[in-house]
Backbone bond lengths (Angstrom), bond angles and torsions (degrees), N, CA, C in turn:
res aa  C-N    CA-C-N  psi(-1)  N-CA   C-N-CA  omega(-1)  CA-C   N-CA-C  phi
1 X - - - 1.444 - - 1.526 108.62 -
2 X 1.439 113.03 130.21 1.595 117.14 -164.25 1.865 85.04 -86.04
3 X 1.627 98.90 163.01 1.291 112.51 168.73 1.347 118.91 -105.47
4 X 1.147 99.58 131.23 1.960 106.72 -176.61 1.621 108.30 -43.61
5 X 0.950 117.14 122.97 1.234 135.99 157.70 1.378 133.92 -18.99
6 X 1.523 96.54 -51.55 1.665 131.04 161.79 1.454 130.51 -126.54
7 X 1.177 125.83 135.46 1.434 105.80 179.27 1.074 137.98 -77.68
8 X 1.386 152.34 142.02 1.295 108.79 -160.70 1.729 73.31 -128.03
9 X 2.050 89.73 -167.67 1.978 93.07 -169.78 1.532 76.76 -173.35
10 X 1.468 112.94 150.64 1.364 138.91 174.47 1.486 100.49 -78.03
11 X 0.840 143.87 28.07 1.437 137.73 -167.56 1.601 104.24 -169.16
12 X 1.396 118.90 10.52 1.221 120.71 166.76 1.971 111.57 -118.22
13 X 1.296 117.12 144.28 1.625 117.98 166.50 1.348 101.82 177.78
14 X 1.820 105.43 148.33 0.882 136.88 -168.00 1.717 128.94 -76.76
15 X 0.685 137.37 116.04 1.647 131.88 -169.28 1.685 75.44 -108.92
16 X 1.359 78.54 95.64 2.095 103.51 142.69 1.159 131.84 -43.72
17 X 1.839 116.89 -61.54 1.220 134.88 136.82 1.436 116.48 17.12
18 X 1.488 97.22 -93.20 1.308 115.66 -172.99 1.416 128.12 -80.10
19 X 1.437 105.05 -39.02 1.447 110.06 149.46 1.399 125.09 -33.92
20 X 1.541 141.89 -52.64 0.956 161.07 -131.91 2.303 100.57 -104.30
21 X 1.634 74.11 -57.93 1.578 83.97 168.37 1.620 117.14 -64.39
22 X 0.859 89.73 -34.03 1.998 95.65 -179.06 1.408 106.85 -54.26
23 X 1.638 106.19 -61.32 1.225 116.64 -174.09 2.023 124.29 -60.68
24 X 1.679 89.01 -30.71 1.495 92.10 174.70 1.854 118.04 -63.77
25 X 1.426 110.48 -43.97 1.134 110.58 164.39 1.791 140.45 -72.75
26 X 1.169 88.25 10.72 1.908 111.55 179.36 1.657 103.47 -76.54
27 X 1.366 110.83 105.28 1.084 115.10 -167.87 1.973 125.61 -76.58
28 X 1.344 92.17 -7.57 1.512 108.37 153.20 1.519 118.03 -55.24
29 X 1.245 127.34 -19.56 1.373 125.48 169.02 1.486 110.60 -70.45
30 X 1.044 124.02 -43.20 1.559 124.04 176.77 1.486 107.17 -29.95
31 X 1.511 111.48 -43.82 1.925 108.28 -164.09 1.641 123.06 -56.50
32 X 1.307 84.43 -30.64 2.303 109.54 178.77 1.622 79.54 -81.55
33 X 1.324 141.32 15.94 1.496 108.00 149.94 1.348 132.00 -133.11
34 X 1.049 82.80 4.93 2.256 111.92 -178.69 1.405 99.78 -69.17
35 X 1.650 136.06 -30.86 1.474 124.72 175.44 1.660 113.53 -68.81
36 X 1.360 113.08 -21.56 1.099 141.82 178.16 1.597 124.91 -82.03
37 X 0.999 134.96 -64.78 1.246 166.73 140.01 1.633 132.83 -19.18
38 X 1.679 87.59 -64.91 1.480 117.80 -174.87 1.599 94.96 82.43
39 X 1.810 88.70 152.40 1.911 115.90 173.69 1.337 95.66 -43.30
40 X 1.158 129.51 -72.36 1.820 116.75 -142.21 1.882 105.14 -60.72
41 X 1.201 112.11 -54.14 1.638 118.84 -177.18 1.352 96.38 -70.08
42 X 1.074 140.26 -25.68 1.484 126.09 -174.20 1.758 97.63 -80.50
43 X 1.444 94.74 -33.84 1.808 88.29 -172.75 1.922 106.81 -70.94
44 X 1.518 97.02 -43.30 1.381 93.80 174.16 1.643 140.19 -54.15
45 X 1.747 114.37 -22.34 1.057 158.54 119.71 1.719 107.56 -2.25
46 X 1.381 94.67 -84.23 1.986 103.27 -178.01 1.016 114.35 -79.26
47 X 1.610 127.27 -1.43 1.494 114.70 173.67 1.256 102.73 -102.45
48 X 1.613 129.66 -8.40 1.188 110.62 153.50 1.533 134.54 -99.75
49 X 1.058 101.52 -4.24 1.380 119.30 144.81 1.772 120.83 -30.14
50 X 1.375 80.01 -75.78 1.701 93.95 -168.93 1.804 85.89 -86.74
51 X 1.272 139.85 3.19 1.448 106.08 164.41 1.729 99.65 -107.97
52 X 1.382 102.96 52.18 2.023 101.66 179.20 1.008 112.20 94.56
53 X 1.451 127.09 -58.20 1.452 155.20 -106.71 2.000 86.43 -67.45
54 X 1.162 115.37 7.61 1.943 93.99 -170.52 1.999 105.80 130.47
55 X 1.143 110.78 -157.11 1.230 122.63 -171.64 1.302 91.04 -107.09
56 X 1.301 123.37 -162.64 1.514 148.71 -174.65 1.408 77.93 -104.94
57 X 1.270 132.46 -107.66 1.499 155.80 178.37 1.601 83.19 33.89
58 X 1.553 76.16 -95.51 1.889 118.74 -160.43 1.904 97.37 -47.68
59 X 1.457 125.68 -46.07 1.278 112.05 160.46 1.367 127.86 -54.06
60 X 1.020 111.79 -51.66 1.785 103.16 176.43 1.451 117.85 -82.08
61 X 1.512 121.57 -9.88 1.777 101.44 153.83 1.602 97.61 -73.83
62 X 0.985 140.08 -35.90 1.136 119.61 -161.05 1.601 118.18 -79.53
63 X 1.120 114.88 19.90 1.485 126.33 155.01 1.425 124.45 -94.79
64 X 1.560 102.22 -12.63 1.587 73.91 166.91 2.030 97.88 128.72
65 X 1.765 100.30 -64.95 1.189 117.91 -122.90 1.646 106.65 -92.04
66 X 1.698 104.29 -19.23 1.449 125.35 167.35 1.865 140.75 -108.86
67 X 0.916 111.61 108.79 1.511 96.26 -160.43 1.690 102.56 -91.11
68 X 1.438 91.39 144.97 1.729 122.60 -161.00 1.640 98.90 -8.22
69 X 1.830 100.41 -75.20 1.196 104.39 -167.49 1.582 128.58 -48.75
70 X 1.438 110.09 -34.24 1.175 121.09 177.15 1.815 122.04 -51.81
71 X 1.471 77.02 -62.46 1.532 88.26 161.60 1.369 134.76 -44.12
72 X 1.538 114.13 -49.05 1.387 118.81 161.83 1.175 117.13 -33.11
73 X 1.645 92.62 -61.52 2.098 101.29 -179.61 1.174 118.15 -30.47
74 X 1.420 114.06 -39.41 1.264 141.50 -147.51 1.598 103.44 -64.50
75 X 1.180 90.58 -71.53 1.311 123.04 -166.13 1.536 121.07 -106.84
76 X 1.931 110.58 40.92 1.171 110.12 -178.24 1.732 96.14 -90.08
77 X 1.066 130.76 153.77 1.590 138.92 162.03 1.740 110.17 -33.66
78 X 1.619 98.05 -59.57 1.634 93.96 167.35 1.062 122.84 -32.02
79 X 1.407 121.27 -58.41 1.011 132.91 -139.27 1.547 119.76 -98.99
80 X 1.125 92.99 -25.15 1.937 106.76 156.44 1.159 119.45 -78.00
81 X 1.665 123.59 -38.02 1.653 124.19 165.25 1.536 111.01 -47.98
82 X 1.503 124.71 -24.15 1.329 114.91 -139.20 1.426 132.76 66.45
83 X 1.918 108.85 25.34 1.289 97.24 -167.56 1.450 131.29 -112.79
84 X 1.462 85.51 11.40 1.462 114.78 164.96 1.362 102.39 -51.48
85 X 2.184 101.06 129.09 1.782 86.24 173.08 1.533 116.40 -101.59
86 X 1.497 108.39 145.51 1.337 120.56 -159.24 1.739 108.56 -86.51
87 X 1.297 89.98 136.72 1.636 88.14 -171.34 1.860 117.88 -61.32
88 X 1.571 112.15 159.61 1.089 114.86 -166.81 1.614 102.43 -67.96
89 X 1.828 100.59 -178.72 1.504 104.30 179.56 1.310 107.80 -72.60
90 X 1.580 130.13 -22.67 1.456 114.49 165.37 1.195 136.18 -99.23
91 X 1.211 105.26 48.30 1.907 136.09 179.83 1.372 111.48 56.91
92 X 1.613 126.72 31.43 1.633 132.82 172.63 0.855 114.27 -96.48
């Protein structure tokens, strides 16, 4: 018999919600946008971040310099894990 992966418990659950919000304001997201962006606005970015100032998201459309979708790309979970799967050696 395999062992669960995770544990789970009747007395444990997740607020998505907040989870989600937590993570938007985690200022480690800024770094997936500095190739993009550049250091100075990306830095300006995480210091308002971490001074309240909003999400990452909603800060870096509001420069201007990324449009929505892109950004998403940007900043999907996949895609910061590296867990996007990478196409084969014969481009499939």
């Amino acid at each position: 018999m395999a062992a669960e992966p995770w544990p789970t418990s009747p007395r444990s659950s997740v607020d998505s919600a907040s989870l989600a919000a937590a993570a938007a304001r985690n200022v480690g997201l800024v770094t997936a946008l500095t190739p993009h962006l550049g250091y100075a606005r990306s830095a300006e970015i995480a210091k308002a971040v971490l001074g309240g100032g909003g999400d990452v998201r909603t800060l870096a459309l509001a420069t201007g310099s990324l449009e929505a979708a892109a950004l998403d790309a940007l900043l999907r979970p996949e895609a910061l894990a590296n867990l996007d799967p990478l196409p084969a050696a014969d481009g499939r």
